[in-house]
N, C-alpha and C positions, 0 to 999 in steps of 0.2 A: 540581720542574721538570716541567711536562707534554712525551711525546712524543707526535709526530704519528705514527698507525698509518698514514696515509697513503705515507711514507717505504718502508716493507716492500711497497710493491706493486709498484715497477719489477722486484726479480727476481723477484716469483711468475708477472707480466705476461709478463716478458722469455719464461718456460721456457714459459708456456700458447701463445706462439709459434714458439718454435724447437723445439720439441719436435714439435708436429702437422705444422709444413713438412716438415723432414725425413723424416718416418715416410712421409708423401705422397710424399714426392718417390723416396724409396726403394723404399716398397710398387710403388709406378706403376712403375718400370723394373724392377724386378727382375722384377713377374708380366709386364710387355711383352714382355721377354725370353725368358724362360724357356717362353712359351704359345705366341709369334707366331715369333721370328726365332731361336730359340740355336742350331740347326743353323747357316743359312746367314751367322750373324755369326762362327762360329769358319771357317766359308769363305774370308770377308772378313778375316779378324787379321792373315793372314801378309801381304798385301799394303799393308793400315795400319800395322804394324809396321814394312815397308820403307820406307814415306813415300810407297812410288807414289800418283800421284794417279787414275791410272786401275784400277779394281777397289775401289778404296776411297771416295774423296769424292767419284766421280760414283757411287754404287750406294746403295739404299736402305742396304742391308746397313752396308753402310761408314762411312757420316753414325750409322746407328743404335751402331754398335761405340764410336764416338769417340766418342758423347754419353754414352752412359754411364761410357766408360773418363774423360771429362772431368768426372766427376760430385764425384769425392772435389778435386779444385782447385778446386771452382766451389764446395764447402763450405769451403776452407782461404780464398778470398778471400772468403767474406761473413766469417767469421770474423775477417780482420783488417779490413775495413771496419771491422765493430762496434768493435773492439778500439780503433782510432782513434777512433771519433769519440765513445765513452765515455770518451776519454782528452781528450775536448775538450769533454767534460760536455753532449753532446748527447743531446735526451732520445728515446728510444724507438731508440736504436742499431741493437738486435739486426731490428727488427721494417723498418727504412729500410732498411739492409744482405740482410737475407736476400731482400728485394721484387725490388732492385733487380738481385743477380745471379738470382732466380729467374727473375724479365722474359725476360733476356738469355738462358740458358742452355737455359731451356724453350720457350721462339721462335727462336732463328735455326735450331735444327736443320730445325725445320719448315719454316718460308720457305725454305730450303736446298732441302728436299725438290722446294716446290711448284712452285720456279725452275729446277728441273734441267731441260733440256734433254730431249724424247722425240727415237727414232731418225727422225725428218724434220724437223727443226726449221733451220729458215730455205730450208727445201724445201715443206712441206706451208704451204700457206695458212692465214692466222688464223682460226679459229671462233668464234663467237659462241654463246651457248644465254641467250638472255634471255626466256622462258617459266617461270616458276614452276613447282616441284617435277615440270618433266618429264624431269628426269634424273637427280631423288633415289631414282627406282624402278629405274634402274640404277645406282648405285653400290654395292649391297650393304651389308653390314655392317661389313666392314673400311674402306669406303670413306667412311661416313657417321662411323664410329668415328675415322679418321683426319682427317675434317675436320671433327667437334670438337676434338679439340684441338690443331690449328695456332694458337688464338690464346688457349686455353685459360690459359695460365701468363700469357699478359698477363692476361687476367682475372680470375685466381686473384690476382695481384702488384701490380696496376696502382693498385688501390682503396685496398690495408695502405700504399703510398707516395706516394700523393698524394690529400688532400682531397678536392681540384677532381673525382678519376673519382669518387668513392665514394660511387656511386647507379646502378641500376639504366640505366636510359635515358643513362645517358652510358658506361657497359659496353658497352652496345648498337650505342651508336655508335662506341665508339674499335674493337670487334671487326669492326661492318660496313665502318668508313671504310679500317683495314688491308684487308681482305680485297677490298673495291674496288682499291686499290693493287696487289696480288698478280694478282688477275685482269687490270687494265690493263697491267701489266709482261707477263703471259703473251703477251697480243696484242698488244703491241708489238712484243715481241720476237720472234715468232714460234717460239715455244715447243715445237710442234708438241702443244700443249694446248688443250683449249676453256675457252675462257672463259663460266662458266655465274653466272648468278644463283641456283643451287640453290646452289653452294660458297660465294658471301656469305649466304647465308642459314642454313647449318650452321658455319660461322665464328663466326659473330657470335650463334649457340646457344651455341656451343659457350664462348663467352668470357662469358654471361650466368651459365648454369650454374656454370663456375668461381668467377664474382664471387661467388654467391651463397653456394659454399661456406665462402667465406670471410668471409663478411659480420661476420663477430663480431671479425673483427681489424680490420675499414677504418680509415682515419684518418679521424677527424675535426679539423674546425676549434679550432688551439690557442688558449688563450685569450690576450687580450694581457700582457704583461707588466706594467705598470701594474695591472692587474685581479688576479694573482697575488702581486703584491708589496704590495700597498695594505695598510695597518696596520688592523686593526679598529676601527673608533670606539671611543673610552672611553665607559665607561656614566656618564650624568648622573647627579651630585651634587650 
């Protein structure tokens, strides 16, 4: 009886993915951490600890604290995604499962960020800055660093769980068409933030890049089931 060596390749598949996510997702916050914010996030603890809402989930400090302390649930729920839907003989579990809460857990912090409220907000008038890269020369490097990756983890995620993104120029645009949204909410709401065309346009870098590094896990187009199941012709005799 011959076996198919093809059969051994879900779990080599499965670890060549959840292995490099993790390592990413780990490496990233822990040097975030430890370089930019671990002073003023042990600042921030006693007051996230308390559940206050003011000191913690309105401060950069505080969203940064939670996202990481929310880091080891956000691994125990991809974990039981997977778990389910291996249990329902769906293929490529690990790689659907870890996409779809990396999406989630490595974006709202962000958007969180970008929608907090500054000290004049619904006081100070809406800004506008729609001139190209004339305010990329002022936001420095923490500034340009931070707005690559607001949409970054979609980018990195977006492509491993859906076909339809997993290309270049449609990265491009799920990163600019979010980051349009972010800046129109700004101004609407009067944020007491500008809304600039240099932030969609480091956005939607910033979520190319990501896609890119991921490019060796994208999904592609599964093949139809008829196509997979179809018996091999028998050789003429």
């Amino acid at each position: 009886m011959s076996h198919n060596p093809s059969l051994s390749e879900p779990p080599r598949r499965k670890r060549r993915i959840v292995l490099p996510c993790l390592v990413i997702l780990g490496f990233a916050s822990a040097v975030f951490a430890a370089f930019a914010v671990r002073g003023p996030l042990m600042m921030s603890a006693p007051m996230c600890v308390a559940g206050r809402w003011h000191g913690c989930f309105d401060t950069f400090n505080g969203v940064v604290l939670m996202t990481l302390v929310a880091l080891p649930l956000a691994v125990l729920v991809a974990w039981a995604l997977a778990r389910r839907r291996r249990g329902a003989g769906v293929t490529a579990a690990w790689r659907m499962s870890l996409a779809e809460v990396g999406m989630v857990h490595g974006t709202v912090p962000f958007l969180w960020l970008t929608l907090m409220p500054g000290a004049g907000a619904g006081v100070v008038p809406a800004r506008v800055s729609l001139v190209p890269l004339r305010d990329l020369v002022t936001m420095g490097t923490l500034g340009i660093v931070g707005n690559l990756l607001v949409f970054a983890s979609l980018g990195f995620f977006a492509p491993m769980r859906f076909a339809a993104l997993a290309s270049v120029p449609r990265i491009l645009a799920l990163g600019a068409g979010c980051s349009v949204l972010v800046e129109t909410a700004q101004y609407v709401l009067q944020l007491d933030r500008v809304s600039s065309v240099d932030d969609v346009l480091v956005n939607a870098t910033g979520a190319v890049l990501a896609g890119l590094a991921s490019r060796r896990w994208w999904r592609t187009a599964v093949p139809a089931a008829s196509d997979r199941t179809r018996p091999a012709p028998a050789p003429a005799g």
